[in-house]
C-alpha positions in Angstrom: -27.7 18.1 -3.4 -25.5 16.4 -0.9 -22.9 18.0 1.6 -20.3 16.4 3.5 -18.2 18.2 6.2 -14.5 18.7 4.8 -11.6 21.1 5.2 -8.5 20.9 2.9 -5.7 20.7 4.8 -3.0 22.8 3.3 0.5 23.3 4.2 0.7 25.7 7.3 2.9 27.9 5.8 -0.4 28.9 3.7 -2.4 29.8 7.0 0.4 31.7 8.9 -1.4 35.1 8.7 -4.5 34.3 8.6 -5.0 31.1 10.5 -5.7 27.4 10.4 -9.5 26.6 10.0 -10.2 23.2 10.8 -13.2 20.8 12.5 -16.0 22.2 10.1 -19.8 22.1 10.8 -22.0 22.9 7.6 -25.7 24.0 7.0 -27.4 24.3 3.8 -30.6 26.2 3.6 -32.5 25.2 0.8 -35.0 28.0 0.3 -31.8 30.6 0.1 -29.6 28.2 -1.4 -27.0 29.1 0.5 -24.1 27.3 2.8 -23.2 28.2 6.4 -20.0 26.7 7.4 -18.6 27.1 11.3 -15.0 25.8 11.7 -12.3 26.8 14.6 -10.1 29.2 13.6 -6.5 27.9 14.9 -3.1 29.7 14.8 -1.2 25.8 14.2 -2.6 22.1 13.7 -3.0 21.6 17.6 -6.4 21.6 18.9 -5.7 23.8 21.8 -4.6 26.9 19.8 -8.2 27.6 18.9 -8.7 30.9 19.3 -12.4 31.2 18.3 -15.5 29.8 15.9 -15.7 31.5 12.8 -18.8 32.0 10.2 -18.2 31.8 6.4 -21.4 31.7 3.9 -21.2 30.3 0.2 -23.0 29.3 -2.8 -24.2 25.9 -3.2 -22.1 24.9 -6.1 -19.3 26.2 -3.4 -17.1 28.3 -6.2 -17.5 31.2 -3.3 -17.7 31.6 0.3 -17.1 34.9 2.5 -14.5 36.4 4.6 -14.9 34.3 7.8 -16.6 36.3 10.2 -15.9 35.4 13.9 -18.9 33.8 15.9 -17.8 32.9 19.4 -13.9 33.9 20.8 -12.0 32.5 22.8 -12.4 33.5 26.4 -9.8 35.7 28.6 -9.4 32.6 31.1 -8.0 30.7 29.0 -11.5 28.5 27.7 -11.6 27.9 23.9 -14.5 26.9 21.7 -14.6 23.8 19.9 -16.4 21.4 17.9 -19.0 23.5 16.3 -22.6 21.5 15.4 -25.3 23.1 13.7 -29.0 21.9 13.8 -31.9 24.2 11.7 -35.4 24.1 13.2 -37.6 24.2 10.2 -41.2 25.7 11.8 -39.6 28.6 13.4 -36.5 28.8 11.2 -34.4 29.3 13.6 -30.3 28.0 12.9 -28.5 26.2 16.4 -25.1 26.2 16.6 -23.8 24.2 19.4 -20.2 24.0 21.1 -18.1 23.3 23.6 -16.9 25.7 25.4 -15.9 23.9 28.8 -19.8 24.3 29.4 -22.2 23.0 26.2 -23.2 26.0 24.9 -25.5 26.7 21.9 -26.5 29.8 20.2 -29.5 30.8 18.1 -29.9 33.3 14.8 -32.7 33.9 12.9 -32.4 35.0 9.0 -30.6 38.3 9.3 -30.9 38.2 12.7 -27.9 38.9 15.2 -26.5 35.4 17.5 -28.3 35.2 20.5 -27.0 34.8 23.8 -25.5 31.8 25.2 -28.1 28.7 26.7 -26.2 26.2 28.8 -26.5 22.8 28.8 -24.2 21.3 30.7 -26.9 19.9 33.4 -28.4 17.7 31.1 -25.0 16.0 30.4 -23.8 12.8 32.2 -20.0 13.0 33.0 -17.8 16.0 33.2 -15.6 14.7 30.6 -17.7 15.1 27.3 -17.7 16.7 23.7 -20.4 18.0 21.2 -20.7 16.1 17.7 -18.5 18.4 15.7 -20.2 18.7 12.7 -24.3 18.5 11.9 -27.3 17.9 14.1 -30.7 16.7 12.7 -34.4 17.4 12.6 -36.3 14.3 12.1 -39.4 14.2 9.8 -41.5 13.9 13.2 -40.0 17.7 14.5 -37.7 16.1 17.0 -34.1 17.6 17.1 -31.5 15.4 17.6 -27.4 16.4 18.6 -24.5 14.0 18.6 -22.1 14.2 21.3 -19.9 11.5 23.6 -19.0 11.2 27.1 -16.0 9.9 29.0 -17.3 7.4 31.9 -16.3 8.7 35.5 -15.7 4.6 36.4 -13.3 3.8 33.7 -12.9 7.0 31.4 -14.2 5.4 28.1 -15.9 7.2 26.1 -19.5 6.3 24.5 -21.9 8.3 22.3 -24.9 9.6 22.9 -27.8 12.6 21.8 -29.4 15.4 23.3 -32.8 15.8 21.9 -35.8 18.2 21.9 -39.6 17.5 21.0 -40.5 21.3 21.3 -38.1 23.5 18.3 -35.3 23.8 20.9 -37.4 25.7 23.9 -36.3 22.6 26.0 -33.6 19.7 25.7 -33.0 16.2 27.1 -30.1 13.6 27.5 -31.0 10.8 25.1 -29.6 7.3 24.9 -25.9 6.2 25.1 -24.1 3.5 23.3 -23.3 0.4 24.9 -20.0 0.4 22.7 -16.6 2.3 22.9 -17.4 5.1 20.7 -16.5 8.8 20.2 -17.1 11.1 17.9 -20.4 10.6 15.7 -22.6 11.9 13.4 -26.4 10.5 13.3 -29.3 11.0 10.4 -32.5 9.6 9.9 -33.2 6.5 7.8 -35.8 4.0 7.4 -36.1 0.0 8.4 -37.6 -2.9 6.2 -41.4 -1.8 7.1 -40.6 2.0 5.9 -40.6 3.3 9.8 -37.8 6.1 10.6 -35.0 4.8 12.5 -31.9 7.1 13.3 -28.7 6.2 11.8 -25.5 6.3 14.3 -21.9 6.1 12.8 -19.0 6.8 15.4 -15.3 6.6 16.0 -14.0 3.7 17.6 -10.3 1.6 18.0 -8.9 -1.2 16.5 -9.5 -0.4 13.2 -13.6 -0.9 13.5 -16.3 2.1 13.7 -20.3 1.5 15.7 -22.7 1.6 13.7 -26.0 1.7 15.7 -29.9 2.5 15.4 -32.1 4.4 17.4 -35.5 2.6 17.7 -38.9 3.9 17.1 -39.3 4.6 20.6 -36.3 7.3 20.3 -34.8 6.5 23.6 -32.6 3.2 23.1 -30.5 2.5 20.5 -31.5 -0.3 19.0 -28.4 -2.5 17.6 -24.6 -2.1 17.9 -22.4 -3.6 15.0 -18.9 -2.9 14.3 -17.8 -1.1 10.7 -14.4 -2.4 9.8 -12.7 1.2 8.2 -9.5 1.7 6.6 -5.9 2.5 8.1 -6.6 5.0 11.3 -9.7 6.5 11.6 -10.9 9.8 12.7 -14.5 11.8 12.5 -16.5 10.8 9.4 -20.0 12.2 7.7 -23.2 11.1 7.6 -25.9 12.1 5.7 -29.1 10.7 4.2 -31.5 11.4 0.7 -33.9 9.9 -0.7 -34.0 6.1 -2.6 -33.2 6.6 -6.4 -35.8 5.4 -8.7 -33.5 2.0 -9.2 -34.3 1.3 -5.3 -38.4 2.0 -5.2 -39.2 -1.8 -5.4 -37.8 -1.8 -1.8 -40.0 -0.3 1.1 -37.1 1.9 2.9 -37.0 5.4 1.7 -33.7 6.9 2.6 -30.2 5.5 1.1 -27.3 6.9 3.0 -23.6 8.2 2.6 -20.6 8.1 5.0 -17.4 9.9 4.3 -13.8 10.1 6.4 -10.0 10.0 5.2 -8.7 6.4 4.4 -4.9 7.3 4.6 -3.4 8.9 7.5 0.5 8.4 7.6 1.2 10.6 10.5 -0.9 11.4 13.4 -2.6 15.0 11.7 -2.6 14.4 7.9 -6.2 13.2 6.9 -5.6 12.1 2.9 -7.9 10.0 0.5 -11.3 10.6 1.1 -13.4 7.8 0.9 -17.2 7.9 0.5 -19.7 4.9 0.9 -23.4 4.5 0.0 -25.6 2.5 1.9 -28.4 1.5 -0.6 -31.6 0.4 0.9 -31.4 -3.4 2.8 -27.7 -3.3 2.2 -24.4 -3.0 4.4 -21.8 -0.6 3.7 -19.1 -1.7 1.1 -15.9 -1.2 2.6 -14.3 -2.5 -0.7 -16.0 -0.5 -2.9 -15.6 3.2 -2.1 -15.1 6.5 -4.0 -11.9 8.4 -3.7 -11.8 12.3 -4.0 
């Protein structure tokens, strides 16, 4: 069963009473088969009119989700939340929902449990200028939880991609490895090299019509290769996510194939149309020619 992170956009007449939801972040929890899906909750298209993070859980063949139930509000300065990423550490089962929130904040529930408190992160970060994912963290096969996020130099405000990480089901958390590459918003999963070792897979946002793709060695603390995606029209955020080689691909020795998602069509600066999907078949490249539109 494979999710990617998407939000129709609909007219905003349609949300005038109830609100724009936009910038999802999605979890599926496989023993409960059930979806939990964190977006902002806006009152127009603009990013600043986020008003809070909202909670909505659903079905996995998706024909239902809940009233959205709010998660994190706005606060009464004036400081919004934004770009929800969720992260699920499997020994403890524990569910991490990071954000921004001026500070990099995350928060923490347990099955029925209630949210816990807010943990900040902002320490660990390394510029002042910086943004969480949005959309999914990862725990590799090895236990070690992985969050995308990007960072705005102080010398020349450009921004480059990076992780935080933890070894330890989320007691403590490190800064990880940056691209060497102008990149922004990214999404990361873990996939396998030519010898069948686990390698984690980087896509991110760049300019000039190109996206980085990049590969954190075995080590886990440098990122291995930097190559440039050529992508459609304007690009914005895209998905990740990684399963299993079919049984067409078991001659090879990588495991994992992999699929990355974002619009191909953006006319005006909002709109996000024409989603295009990609798979990435092991010891191949990504096919920019041959994609699926839904």
């Amino acid at each position: 069963f494979l999710l990617f992170h998407v939000v129709k956009q609909e007219s905003l007449q349609d949300f005038h009473d109830v609100g724009l939801f936009r910038i999802p972040a999605l979890y599926y929890k496989e023993n409960e088969k059930k979806l939990f899906g964190f977006t902002e909750k806006q009152t127009s298209r603009h990013d600043s009119s986020a008003v809070a993070l909202v909670m909505s859980t659903g079905t996995y063949n998706l024909r239902h989700w809940s009233e959205p139930e709010e998660v994190v509000r706005k606060c009464p300065c004036g400081y919004r939340p934004m770009n929800p990423c969720t992260v699920y550490e499997k020994d403890t089962q524990t569910l991490f929902l990071f954000f921004n929130h001026v500070r990099l904040h995350y928060i923490t529930k347990k099955n029925d449990d209630k949210w816990s408190e807010f943990t900040d992160l902002t320490d660990l970060l390394p510029t002042d200028n910086w943004s969480v994912g949005p959309g999914h963290g990862i725990q590799t096969e090895s236990g070690r939880m992985i969050v995308p996020a990007y960072a705005y130099m102080k010398e020349n405000n450009i921004p480059h991609s990076f992780y935080i990480y933890s070894d330890d089901k989320g007691s403590t958390w490190h800064y990880g490895a940056m691209l060497d590459k102008t990149s922004g918003e990214c999404e990361m999963d873990e996939v396998s090299d030519i010898t069948g070792d686990s390698l984690i897979y980087c896509n991110a946002c760049n300019k000039g019509g190109f996206r980085v793709q990049a590969e954190i060695d075995e080590s886990f603390h440098t990122f291995k290769s930097n190559t440039l995606l050529k992508e459609l029209d304007k690009g914005c955020q895209g998905s990740v996510i990684s399963f299993p080689a079919q049984p067409e691909d078991a001659e090879t020795s990588q495991k994992k194939c992999l699929l990355f998602s974002h619009p191909t069509n953006q006319k005006i600066a909002w709109q996000r149309l024409d989603l295009g999907v990609y798979l990435k078949k092991p010891l191949s490249c990504f096919s920019i020619s041959d994609y699926l539109k839904v």
